[in-house]
N, C-alpha and C positions, 0 to 999 in steps of 0.2 A: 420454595419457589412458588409463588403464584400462578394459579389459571391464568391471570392475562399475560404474566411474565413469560409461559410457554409458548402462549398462541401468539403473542410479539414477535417474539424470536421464530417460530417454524415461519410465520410471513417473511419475516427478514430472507432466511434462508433460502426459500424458494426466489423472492425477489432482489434482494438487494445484489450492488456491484460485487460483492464478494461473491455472490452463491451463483448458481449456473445460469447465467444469465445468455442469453438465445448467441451466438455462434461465437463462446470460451472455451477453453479447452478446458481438460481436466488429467488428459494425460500426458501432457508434456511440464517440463519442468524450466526450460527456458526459451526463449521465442527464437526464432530462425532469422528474425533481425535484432539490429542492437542498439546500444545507446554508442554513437561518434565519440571516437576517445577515450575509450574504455571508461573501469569506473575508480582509477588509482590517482591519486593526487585531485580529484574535483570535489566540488563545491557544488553548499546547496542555500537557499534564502527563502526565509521566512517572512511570508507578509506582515508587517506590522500593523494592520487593518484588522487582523483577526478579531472575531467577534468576543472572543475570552484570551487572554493571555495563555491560561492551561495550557490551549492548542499546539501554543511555540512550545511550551517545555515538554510534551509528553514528543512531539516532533523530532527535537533534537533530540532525546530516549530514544526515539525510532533508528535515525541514524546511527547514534553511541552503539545499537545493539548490532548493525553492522557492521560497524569498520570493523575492520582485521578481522572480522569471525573465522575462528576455524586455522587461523595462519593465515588467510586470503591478505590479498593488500587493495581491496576496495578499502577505501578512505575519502571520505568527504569533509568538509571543513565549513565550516559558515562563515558567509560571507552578508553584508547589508546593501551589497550592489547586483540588484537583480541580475543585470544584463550578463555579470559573470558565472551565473550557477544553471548547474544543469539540472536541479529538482527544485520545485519550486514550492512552497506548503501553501496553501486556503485554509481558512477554516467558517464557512456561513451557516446563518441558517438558510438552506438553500428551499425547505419544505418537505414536509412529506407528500404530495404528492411525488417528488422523486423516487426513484425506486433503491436508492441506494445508499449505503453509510460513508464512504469512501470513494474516492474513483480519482482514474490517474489518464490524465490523456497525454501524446506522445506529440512533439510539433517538431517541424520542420524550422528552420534559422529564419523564415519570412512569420513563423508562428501559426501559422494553418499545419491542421491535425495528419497526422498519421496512424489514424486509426480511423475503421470504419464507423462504430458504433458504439456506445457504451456495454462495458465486456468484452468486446472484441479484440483480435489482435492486430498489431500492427502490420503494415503492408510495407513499410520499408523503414529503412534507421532513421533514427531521430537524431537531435542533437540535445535538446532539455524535455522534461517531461514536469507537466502540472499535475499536482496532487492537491485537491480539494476533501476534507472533512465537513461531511453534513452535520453541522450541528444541531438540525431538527432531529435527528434521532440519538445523536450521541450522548447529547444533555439530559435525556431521559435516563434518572436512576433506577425505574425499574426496567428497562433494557442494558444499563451499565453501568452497574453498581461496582464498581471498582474502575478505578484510572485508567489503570494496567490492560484493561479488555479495549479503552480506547488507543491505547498505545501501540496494541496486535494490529489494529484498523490501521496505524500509519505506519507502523512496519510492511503489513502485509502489500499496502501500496507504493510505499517505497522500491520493495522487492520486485515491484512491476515496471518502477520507473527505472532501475538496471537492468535489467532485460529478462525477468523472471516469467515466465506461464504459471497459471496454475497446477498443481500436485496432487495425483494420485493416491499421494501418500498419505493416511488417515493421520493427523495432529499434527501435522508441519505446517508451520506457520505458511505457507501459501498454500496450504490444503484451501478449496473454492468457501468455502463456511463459515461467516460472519458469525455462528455460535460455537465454532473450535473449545472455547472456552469452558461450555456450556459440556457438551459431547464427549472434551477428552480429560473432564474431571480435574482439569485445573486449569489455570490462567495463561494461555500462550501470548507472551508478549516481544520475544524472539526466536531468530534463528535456530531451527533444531536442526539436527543431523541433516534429513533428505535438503530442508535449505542451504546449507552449508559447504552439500557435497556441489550442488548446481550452480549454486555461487561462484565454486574455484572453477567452472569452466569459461566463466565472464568475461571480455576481455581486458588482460591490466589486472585479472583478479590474481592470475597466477604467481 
């Protein structure tokens, strides 16, 4: 690993949407509001604007590595009609100036947010939630040298767009740490144990 490749990543971590970004939790495992409708039988859409195609397919990866996790019956399904899906993917280059790899904001059915702040949690239920991939950081193969590490980034947002907080838990894929990867000595690109367990408390997961 490269001098810049570490000093990349510990910036990431301190800054980016993954990592403890100023009022995220880090000890709760699922937010105290939810996503309308639980998360069994819904749909999610892919922008076809994406700045690279990868984005869709590592995207749907994201999702695959949810459904059913665990025995749960979260299931999502793609669909190509925005207005029917409850997660929505992005993928820009939105800059580095932004502080973040990922980030998933919560909206209400008029489409104005529920959420304070980037990082922050939501202040009441949603009905869809947008998931954006920064592709100023992700495209960089010495920050993400393998697919798979971009893949964790749209699971790990996913898992926020069903109603997850971040995790205490050291290497669970919603642990706050955009370098999980990096830390837990191998590539988290899904669902481990502690997300799994928080999952089945989902509504509709059961």
């Amino acid at each position: 690993m490269t001098i810049n490749r570490i000093l990349c990543v510990l910036i990431l971590v301190l800054t980016a949407q993954l990592g403890l970004s100023a009022g995220a939790q880090t000890n709760a495992a699922r937010y105290t509001y939810e996503l309308i409708g639980g998360v069994a039988n819904r749909q999610y859409w892919i922008d076809p604007a994406m700045i690279n195609p990868f984005y869709g397919t590592l995207s749907r990866n994201a999702v695959s590595s949810w459904n059913y996790v665990g025995g749960t019956l979260i299931s999502f399904a793609e669909t190509t009609d925005r207005t029917q899906s409850e997660e929505d993917f992005y993928a820009m280059a939105y800059g580095r100036d932004k502080d973040w790899v990922g980030v998933t904001v919560m909206r209400r059915a008029d489409g104005t947010g529920v959420v304070a702040c980037v990082g922050c949690i939501p202040f009441e239920n949603w009905v869809y939630a947008e998931i954006s991939l920064n592709d100023s950081w992700l495209a960089d193969p010495a920050l993400y040298p393998d697919s798979r590490e971009v893949q964790s980034v749209a699971a790990h947002e996913f898992g926020h767009g069903i109603g997850l907080d971040h995790t205490n838990v050291f290497c669970a894929l919603m642990w706050p740490d955009t370098s999980n990867f990096l830390a837990c000595g191998s590539v988290l690109y899904a669902p481990r144990d502690d997300d799994i367990q928080h999952a089945r408390t989902l509504p509709g997961a059961q």
